[in-house]
C-alpha positions as CSV (number, residue, x, y, z in Angstrom):
1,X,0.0,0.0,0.0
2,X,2.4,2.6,0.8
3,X,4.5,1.6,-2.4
4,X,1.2,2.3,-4.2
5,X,1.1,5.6,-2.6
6,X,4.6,6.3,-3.3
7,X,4.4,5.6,-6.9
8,X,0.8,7.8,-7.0
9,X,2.7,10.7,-5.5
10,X,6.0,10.9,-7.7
11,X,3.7,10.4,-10.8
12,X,1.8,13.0,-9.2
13,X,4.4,15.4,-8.8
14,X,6.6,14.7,-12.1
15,X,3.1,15.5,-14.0
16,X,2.7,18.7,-12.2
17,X,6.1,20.2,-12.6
18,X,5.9,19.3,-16.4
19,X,3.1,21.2,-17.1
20,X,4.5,24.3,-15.0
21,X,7.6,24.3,-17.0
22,X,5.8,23.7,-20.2
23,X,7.3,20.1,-20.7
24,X,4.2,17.9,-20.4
25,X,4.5,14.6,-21.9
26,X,2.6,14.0,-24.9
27,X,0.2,11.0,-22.9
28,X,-1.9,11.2,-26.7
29,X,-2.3,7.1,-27.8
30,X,-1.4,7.2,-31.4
31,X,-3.8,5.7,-34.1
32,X,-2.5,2.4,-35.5
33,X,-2.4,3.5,-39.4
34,X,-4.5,0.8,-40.9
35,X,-2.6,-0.4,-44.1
36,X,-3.0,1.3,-47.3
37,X,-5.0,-0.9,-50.5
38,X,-3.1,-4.2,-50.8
39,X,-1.0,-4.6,-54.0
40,X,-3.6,-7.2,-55.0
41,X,-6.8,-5.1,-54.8
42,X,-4.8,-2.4,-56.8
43,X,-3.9,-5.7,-59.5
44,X,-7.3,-6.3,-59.8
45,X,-8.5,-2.2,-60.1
46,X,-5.6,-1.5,-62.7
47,X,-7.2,-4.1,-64.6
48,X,-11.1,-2.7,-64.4
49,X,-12.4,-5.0,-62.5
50,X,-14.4,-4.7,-58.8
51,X,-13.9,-8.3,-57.2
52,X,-12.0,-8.4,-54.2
53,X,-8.7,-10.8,-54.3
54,X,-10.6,-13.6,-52.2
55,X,-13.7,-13.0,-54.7
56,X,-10.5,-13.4,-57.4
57,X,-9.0,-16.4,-56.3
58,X,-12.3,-18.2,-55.4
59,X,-13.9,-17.7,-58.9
60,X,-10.2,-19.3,-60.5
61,X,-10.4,-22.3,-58.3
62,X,-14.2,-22.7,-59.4
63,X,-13.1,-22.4,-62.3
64,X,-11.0,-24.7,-62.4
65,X,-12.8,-27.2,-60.4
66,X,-15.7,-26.8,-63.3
67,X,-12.8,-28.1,-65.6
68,X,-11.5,-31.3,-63.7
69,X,-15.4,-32.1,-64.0
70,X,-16.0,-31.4,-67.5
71,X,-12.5,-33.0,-68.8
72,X,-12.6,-35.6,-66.2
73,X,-16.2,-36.8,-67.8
74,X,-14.7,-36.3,-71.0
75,X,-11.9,-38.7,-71.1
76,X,-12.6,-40.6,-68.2
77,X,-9.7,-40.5,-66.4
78,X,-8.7,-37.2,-64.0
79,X,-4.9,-37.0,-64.1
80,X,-5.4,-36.8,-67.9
81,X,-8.1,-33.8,-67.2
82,X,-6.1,-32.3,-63.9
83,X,-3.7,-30.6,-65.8
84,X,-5.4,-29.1,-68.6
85,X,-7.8,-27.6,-65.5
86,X,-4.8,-26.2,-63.9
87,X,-4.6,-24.2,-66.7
88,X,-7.9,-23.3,-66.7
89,X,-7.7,-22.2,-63.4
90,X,-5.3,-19.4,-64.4
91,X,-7.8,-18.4,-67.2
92,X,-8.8,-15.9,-64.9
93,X,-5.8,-14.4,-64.2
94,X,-4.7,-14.3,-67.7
95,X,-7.7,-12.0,-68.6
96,X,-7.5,-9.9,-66.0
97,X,-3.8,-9.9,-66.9
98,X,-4.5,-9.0,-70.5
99,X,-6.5,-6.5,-69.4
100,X,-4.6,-4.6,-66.8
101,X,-1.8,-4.6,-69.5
102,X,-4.1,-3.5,-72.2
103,X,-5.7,-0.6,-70.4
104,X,-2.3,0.5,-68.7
105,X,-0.5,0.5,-72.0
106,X,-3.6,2.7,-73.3
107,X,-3.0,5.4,-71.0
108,X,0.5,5.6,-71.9
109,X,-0.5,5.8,-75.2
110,X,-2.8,8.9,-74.3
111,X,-0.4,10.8,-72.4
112,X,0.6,12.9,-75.5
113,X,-2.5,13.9,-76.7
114,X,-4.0,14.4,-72.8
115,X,-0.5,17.0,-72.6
116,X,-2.0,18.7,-75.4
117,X,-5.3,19.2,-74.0
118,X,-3.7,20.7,-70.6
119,X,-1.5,22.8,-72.5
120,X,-4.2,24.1,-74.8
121,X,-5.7,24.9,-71.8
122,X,-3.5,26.6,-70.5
123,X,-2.7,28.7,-73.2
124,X,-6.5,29.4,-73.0
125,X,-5.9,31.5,-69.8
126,X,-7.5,28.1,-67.4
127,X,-5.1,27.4,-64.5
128,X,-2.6,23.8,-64.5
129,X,-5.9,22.6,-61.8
130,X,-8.1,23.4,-64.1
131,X,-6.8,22.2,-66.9
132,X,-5.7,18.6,-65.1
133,X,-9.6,18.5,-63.9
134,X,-10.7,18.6,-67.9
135,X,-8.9,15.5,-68.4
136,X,-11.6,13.5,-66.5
137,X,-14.3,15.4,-69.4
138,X,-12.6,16.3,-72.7
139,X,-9.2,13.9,-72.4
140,X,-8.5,10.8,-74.5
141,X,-10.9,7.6,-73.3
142,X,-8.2,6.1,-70.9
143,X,-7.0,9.0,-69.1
144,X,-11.0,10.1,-68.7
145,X,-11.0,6.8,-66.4
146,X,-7.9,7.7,-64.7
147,X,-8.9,11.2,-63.6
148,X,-13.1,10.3,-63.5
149,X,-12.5,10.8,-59.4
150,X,-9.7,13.4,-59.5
151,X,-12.5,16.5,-59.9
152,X,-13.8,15.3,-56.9
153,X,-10.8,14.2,-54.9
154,X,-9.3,17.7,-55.9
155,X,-12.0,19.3,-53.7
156,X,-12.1,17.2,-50.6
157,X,-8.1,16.9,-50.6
158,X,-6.8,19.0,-52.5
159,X,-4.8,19.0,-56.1
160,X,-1.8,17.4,-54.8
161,X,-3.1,14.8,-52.9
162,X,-5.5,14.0,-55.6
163,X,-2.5,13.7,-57.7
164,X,-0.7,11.1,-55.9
165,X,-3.9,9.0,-55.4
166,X,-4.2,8.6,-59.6
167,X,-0.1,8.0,-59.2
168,X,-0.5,5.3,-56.8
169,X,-3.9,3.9,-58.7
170,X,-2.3,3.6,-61.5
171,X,1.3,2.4,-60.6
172,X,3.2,3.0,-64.3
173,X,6.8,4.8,-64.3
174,X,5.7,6.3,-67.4
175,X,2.4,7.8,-65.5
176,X,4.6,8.9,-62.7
177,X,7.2,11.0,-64.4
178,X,4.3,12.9,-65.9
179,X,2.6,13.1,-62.7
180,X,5.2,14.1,-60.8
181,X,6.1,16.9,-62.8
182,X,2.6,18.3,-63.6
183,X,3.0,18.4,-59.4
184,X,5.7,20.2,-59.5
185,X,4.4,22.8,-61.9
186,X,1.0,23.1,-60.4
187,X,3.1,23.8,-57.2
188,X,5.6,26.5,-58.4
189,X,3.9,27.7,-61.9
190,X,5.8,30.5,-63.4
191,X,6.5,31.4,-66.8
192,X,8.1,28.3,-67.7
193,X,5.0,26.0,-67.2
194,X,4.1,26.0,-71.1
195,X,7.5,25.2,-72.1
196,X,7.7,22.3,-69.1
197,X,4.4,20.9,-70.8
198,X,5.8,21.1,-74.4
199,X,8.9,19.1,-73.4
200,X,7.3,16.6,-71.3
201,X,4.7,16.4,-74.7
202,X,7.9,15.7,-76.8
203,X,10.0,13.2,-73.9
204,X,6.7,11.0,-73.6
205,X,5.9,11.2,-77.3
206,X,9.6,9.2,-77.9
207,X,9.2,7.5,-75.2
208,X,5.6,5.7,-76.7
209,X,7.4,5.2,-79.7
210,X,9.9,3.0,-77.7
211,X,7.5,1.1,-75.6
212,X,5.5,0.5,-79.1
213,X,8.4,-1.2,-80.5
214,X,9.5,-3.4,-77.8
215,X,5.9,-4.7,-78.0
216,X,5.8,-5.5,-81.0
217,X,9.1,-7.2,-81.2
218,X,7.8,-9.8,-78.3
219,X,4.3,-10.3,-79.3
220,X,5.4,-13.2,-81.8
221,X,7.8,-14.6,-79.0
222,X,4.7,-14.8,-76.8
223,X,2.1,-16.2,-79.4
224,X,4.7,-19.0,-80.4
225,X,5.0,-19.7,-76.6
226,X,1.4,-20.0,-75.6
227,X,0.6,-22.6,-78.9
228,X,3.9,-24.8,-77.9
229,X,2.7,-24.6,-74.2
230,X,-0.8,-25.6,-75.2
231,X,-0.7,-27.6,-78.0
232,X,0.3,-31.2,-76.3
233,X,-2.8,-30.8,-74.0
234,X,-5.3,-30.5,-76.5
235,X,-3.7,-33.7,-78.1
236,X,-3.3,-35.7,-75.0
237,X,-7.4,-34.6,-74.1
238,X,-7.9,-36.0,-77.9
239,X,-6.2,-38.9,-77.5
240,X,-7.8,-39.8,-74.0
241,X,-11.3,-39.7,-76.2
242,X,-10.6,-41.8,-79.0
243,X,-11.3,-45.6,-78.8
244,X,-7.8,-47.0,-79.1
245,X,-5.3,-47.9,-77.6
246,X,-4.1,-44.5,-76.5
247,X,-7.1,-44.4,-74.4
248,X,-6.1,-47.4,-72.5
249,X,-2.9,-46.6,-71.9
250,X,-3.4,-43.1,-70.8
251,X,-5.7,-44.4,-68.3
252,X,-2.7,-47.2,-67.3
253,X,-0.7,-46.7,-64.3
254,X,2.4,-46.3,-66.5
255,X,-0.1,-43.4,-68.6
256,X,-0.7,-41.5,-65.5
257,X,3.1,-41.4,-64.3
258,X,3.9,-39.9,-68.1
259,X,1.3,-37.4,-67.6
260,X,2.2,-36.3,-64.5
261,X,6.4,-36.1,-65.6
262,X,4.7,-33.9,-68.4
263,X,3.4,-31.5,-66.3
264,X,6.1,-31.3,-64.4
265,X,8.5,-30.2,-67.1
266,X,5.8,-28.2,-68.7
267,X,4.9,-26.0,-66.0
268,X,8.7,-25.7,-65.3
269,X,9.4,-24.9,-69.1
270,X,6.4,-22.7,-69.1
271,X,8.0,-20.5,-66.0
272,X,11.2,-20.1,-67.1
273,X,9.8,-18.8,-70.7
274,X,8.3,-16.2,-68.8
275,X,11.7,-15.3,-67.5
276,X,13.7,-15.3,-70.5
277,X,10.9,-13.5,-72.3
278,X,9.7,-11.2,-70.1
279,X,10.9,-7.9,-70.9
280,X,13.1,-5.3,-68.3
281,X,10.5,-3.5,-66.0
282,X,11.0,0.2,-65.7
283,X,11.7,1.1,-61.9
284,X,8.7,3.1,-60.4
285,X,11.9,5.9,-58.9
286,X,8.9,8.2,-58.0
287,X,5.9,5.6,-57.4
288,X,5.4,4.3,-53.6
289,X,5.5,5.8,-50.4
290,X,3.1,8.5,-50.6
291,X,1.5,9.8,-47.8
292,X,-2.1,9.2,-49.6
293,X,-3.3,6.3,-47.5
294,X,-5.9,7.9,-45.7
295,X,-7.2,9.1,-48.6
296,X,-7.1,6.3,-50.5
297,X,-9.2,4.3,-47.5
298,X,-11.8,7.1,-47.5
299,X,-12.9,6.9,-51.1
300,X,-12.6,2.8,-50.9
């Protein structure tokens, strides 16, 4: 009891002599940050698409359950059908792959001509805010999707903040130089802003140009990949159907340990294809980090 007391009283008295010399302690319980949208939920809204990842992930394996059923009834035997549904499976993500490529490729494509609209804007007498806020209206297509929220955002958080969030959304070096620099000039201005926006027009113009070619130099790579990876399977399910002696042996102990082997090396020569052909990734220098969590949570 009196150590109770003892420790009430110096608590007591180390309180009161902080606050008469003005050097409180901050007792204030900070607020766990709750963590900002998980890398998968931003996968699946780069590539247009509302399903959570567990929505994601549980529609694949349906999916692919669907196609162990419908294979499996097919030829009769399910280590014949369990691959080819593997690969179903990952239908799903190859879409929404596709996709996310597709639309993130479009709005480096549109950069250029949404430049132009700002700096025609600009040159109109509107101000940088303004004239980033028309992109969501007047823009090309993919950048209108981009910015559809900035107008809005722009109010309740202001330009910059807004900024960052379609940074962070959309998570593309090529997006980030450009929004990083219309930052920039929305934050200092001057005289120089039309001839910032003219160069960036002319740097991002080249740089399409470059991306366009690398894209085209791979798609044939990729095409030839996906028939070599997929052509076997659609023989072996053919085979499995026929009445002959393919059928019986594919359904043989010795069949099943052949298919199995197969998979094996195909799914390891299918991965390290992917490697070889997959092309160097720009480093995102100015993407991650931002203090645009909260934000981010509020509009979710």
């Amino acid at each position: 009891m009196r150590l109770l007391a003892a420790v009430a009283t110096a608590s007591f008295v180390y309180l009161a002599v902080g606050y008469l010399t003005g050097n409180a302690p901050n007792l204030a319980t900070r607020a766990r940050a709750k963590p900002q949208i998980s890398t998968r939920q931003l996968w699946l809204i780069q590539a247009g698409s509302d399903l959570t990842p567990r929505q994601f992930w549980a529609g694949s394996v349906l999916v692919g359950v669907a196609g162990l059923l419908i294979l499996g009834a097919i030829t009769g035997t399910w280590w014949v059908a369990a691959i080819p549904s593997i690969a179903i499976a990952f239908m799903p993500y190859s879409h929404f792959s596709r996709q996310r490529a597709g639309r993130l490729a479009d709005v480096q494509k549109a950069w250029p001509d949404g430049l132009r609209e700002v700096l025609a804007h600009v040159n109109s007498g509107a101000t940088l805010a303004a004239a980033i806020e028309s992109l969501a209206v007047r823009g090309p297509e993919a950048l209108q999707q981009a910015f559809a929220r900035f107008p809005g955002q722009a109010k309740m958080f202001g330009v910059v903040p807004a900024m960052e969030i379609v940074k962070e959304e959309l998570a593309d070096p090529s997006s980030d130089k450009v929004v990083e620099v219309l930052i920039l000039a929305h934050q200092f201005g001057g005289d120089g802003l039309k001839t910032v926006l003219r160069d960036l027009i002319e740097t991002m113009t080249a740089d399409q140009l470059t991306a366009e070619q690398i894209r085209t130099a791979g798609f044939e790579q990729r095409l030839e990949g996906v028939v070599v990876a997929l052509a076997p399977w659609v023989m072996l399910v053919y085979l499995a159907t026929v009445p002959a002696a393919y059928r019986e042996f594919y359904r043989s102990s010795t069949g099943r340990f052949v298919v199995i082997v197969a998979g094996i090396w195909a799914g390891f020569g299918w991965v390290l294809m992917r490697i070889i052909a997959r092309p160097a990734q720009e480093v995102r220098v100015f993407g991650g980090g931002s203090a645009v969590g909260a934000d981010q949570r509020a509009l979710q």
